[in-house]
C-alpha positions in Angstrom: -10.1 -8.8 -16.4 -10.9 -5.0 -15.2 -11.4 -3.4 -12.3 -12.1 -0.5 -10.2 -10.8 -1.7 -6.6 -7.5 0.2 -7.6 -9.2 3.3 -8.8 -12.1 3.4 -5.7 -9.9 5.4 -2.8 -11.5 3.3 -0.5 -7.4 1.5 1.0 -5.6 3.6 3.1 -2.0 3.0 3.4 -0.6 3.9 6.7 2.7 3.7 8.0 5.5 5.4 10.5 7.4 8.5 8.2 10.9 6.0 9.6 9.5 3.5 7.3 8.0 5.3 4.8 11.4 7.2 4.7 13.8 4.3 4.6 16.6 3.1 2.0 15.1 1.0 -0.1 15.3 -0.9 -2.9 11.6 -2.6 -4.0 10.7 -2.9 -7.6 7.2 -2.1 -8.5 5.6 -5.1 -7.8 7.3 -5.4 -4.7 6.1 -2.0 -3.2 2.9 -3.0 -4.1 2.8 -6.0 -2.3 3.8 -4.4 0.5 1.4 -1.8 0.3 -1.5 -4.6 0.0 0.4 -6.6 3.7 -0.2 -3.3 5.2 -3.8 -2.7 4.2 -4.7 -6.3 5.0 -2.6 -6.9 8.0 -4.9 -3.8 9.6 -8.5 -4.5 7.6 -8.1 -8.1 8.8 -6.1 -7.7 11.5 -4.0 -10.7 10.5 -0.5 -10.4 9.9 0.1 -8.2 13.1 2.4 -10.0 14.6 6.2 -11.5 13.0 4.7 -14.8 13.1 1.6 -14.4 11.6 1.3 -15.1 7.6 -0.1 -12.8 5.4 -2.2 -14.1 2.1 -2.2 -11.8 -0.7 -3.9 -13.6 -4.1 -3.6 -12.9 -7.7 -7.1 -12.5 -7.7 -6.6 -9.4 -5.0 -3.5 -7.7 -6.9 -5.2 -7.9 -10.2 -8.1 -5.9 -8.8 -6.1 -3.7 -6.6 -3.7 -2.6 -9.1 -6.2 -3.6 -12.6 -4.0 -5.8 -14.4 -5.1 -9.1 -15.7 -5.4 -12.0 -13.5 -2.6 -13.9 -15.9 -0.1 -11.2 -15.0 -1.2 -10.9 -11.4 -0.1 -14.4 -11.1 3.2 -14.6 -13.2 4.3 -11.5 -10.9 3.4 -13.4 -7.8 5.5 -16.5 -8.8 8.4 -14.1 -9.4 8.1 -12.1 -5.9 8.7 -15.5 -4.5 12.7 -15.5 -5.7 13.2 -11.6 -4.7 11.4 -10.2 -1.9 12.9 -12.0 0.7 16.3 -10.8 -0.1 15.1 -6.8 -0.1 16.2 -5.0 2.5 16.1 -1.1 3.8 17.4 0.6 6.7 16.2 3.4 8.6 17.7 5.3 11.6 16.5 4.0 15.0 16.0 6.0 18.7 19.2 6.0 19.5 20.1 7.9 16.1 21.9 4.6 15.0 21.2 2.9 11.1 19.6 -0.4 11.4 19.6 -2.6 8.5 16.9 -5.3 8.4 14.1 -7.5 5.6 10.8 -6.6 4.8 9.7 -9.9 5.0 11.3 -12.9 7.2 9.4 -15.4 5.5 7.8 -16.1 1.8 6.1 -19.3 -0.1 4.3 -19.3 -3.3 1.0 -21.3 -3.1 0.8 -22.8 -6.4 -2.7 -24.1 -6.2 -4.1 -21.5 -4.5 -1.8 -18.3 -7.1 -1.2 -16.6 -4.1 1.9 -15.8 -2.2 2.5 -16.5 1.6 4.3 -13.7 3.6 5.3 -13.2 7.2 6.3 -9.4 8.1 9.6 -9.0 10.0 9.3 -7.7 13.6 10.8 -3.8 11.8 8.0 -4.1 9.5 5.1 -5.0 12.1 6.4 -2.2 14.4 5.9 0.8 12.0 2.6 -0.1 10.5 0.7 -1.3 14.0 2.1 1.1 16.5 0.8 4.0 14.6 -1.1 5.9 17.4 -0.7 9.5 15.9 0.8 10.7 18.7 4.8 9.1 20.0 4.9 8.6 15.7 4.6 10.4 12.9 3.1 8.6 10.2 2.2 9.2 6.6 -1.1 8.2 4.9 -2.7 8.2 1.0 -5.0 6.3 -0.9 -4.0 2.9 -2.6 -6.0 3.7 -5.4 -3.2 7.3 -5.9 -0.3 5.0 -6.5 -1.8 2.5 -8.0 -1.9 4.1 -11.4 1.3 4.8 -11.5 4.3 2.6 -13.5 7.1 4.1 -11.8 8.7 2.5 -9.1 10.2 6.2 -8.7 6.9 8.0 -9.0 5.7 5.4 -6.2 8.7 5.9 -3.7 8.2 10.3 -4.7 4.8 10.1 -4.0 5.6 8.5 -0.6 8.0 10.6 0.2 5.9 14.0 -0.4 2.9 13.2 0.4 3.4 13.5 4.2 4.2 17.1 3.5 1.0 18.3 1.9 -0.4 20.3 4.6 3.0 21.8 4.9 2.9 22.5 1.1 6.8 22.7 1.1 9.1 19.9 2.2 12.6 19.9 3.8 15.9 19.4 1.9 16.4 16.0 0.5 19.3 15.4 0.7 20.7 14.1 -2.6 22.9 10.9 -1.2 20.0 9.8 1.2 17.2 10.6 -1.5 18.5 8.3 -4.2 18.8 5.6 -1.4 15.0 6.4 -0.6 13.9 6.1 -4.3 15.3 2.8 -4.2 18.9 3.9 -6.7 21.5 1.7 -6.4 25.3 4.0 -5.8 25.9 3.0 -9.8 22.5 4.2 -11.2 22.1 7.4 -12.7 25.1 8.7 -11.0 25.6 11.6 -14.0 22.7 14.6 -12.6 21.4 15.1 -15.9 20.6 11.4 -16.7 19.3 11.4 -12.5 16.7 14.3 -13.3 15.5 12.9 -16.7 15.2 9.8 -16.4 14.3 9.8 -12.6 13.4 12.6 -11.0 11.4 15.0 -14.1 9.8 12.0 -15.4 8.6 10.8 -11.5 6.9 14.6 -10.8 5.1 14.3 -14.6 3.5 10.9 -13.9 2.7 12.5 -10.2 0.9 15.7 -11.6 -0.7 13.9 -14.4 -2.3 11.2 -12.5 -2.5 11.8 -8.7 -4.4 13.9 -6.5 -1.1 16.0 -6.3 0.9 18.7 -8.1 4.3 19.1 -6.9 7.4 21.1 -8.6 11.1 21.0 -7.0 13.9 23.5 -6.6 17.4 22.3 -6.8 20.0 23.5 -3.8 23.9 23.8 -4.5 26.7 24.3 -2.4 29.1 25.8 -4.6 28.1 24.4 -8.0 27.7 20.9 -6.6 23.6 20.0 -6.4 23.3 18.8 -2.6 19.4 18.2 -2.4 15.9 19.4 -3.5 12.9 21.2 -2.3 9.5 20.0 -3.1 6.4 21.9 -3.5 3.5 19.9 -2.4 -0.1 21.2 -3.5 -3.6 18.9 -3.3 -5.4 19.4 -6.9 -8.8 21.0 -6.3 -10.9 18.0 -8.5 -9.2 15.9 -6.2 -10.8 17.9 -3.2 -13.9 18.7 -4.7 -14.4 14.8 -5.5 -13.6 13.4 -2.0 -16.1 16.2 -0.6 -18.3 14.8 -3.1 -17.6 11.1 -2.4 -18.0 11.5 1.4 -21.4 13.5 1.2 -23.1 11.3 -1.5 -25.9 9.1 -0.7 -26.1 11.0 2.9 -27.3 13.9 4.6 -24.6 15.9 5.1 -25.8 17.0 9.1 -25.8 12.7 9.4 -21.9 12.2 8.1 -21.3 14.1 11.6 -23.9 12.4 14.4 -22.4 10.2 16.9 -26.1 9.5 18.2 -26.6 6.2 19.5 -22.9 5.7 20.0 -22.3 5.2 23.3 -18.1 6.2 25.4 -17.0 2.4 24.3 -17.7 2.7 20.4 -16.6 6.4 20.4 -13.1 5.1 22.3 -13.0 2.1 19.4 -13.4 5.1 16.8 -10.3 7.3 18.1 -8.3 4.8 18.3 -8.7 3.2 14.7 -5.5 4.1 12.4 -7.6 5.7 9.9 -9.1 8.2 12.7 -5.8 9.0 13.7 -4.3 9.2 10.1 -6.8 11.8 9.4 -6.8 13.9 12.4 -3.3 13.7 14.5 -3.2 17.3 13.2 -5.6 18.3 15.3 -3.5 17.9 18.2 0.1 19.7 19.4 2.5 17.0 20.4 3.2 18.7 23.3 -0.5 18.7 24.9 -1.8 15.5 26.6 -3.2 14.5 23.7 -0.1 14.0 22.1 1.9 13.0 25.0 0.3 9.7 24.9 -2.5 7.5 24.5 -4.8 8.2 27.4 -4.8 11.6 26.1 -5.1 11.2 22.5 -8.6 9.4 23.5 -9.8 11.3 26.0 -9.5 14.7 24.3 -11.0 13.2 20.7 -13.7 11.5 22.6 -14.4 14.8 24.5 -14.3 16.8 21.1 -16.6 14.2 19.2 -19.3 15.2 21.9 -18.5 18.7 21.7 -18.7 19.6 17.9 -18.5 16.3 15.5 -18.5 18.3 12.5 -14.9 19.2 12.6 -14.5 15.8 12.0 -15.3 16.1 8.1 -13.0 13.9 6.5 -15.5 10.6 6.4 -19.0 10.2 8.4 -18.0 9.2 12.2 -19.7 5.8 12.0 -17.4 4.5 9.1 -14.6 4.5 11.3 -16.6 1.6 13.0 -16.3 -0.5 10.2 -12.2 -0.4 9.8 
């Protein structure tokens, strides 16, 4: 069984940075489970709450991530045994490290080959609160990861892809970025073996089949390698195909119109995660708009009526439809 789901950019993945940026430890298939409870819990707005169960089927994970239905549902079967002891932790308000499950329940529904989940009340927070405005949040394409192998190219993508307007990242700190790309304090620990098997071979599979290139610098203290530096840079095919994916099969003028939609519909298409993924950098989070949520909606509403063209990501009325 083939298919194109995975490859067809049409899932966003959203997400607070605190959980995008936790210590983690997820295999491959794990990850991609998750990213799938994310994508569903907000396109079916089930799963939104830590006592609502999520359904993900073979049938779905073969087609998300094109592997054969056989394997979609031996790795199902064997997600039952591990995901519910995963953990990560992340650094709350209050600057304190709170440890905590990705999911607090799961069951493998052998007739049906699918796999039962219920997100933990962690979980639930950073993937439905995102507002674009009190959080910052990180964002890609389903179908970007999904053709990668790598648990490690996954986790690097992750981690750099909320940097990509800023081209360059901060300094990962060495300690806290193995713990991000899910290394346990015995893996790797020698810096060569780290960089070639990890690291060098995680920035290939990222360059070679992503809408990214990215390149690292190393920084020492002494002669001791504390962290690295990423250079984040969006491939031009990668923009000149989404310009071309959002203008074909429209006018370009009608990708822009909000004719027809009247204060109600414009207020349920600012507030939609995928409106917000793709334009909280519009706003300064110290103007009203991002202060809270009042003003988030009340400025993009304003600007939708002023000049709808700076909205160019996807045509207006699509955000309808999330």
């Amino acid at each position: 069984m083939k298919s194109d789901r995975g490859k067809n950019m049409s899932d966003l993945v959203v997400k607070s940075n605190r959980l995008n940026t936790a210590i983690q430890n997820l295999s491959l298939v794990e990850i991609r489970l998750i990213q799938i409870a994310i994508i569903d819990s907000r396109e079916t707005q089930t799963g939104l709450t830590a006592d609502s169960p999520l359904v993900i089927s073979a049938k779905r994970y073969a087609e998300c991530f094109n592997v054969e239905i056989d394997t979609a549902y031996d790795v199902l079967l064997a997600a039952e045994s591990t995901l519910f002891e995963r953990r990560f932790s992340f650094v709350n308000k209050r600057d304190n490290q709170v440890k905590t499950r990705w999911v607090s329940q799961v069951e493998y529904i052998r007739g049906d080959g699918a796999i039962e989940i219920i997100l933990t009340p962690a979980v639930v927070k950073e993937i439905t609160r995102i507002n674009g405005i009190e959080n910052f949040f990180t964002k890609y394409m389903l179908g970007q990861t999904a053709v990668l192998n790598s648990v490690y190219s996954v986790r690097l993508y992750e981690l750099v892809t909320q940097w990509r307007q800023a081209t360059k990242t901060h300094l990962f700190d060495i300690e806290t970025f193995r713990g991000q790309l899910g290394l346990g304090v015995s893996d790797y620990q020698r810096m060569s073996d780290f960089k070639r098997r990890v690291l060098d071979s995680a920035v290939k599979e990222i360059n070679e089949k992503t809408d990214l290139q990215i390149s690292y610098v190393q920084e020492k203290k002494k002669s001791r390698i504390i962290g690295f530096k990423f250079k984040v840079l969006e491939k031009e095919s990668s923009k000149n195909t989404l310009k071309a994916s959002n203008t074909k099969g429209c006018n370009t003028a009608d990708m822009f119109t909000i004719d027809g939609l009247n204060d109600k519909q414009l207020g349920r298409i600012v507030r939609n995660p995928a409106f917000m993924a793709d334009y909280n950098h519009l706003v300064s989070p110290t103007s009203p708009a991002g202060q809270s949520q009042n003003g988030w909606e009340f400025e993009m509403i304003n600007r939708l009526k002023k000049d709808a063209s700076q909205f160019s990501k996807r045509p207006i009325k699509d955000y309808l439809e999330y």
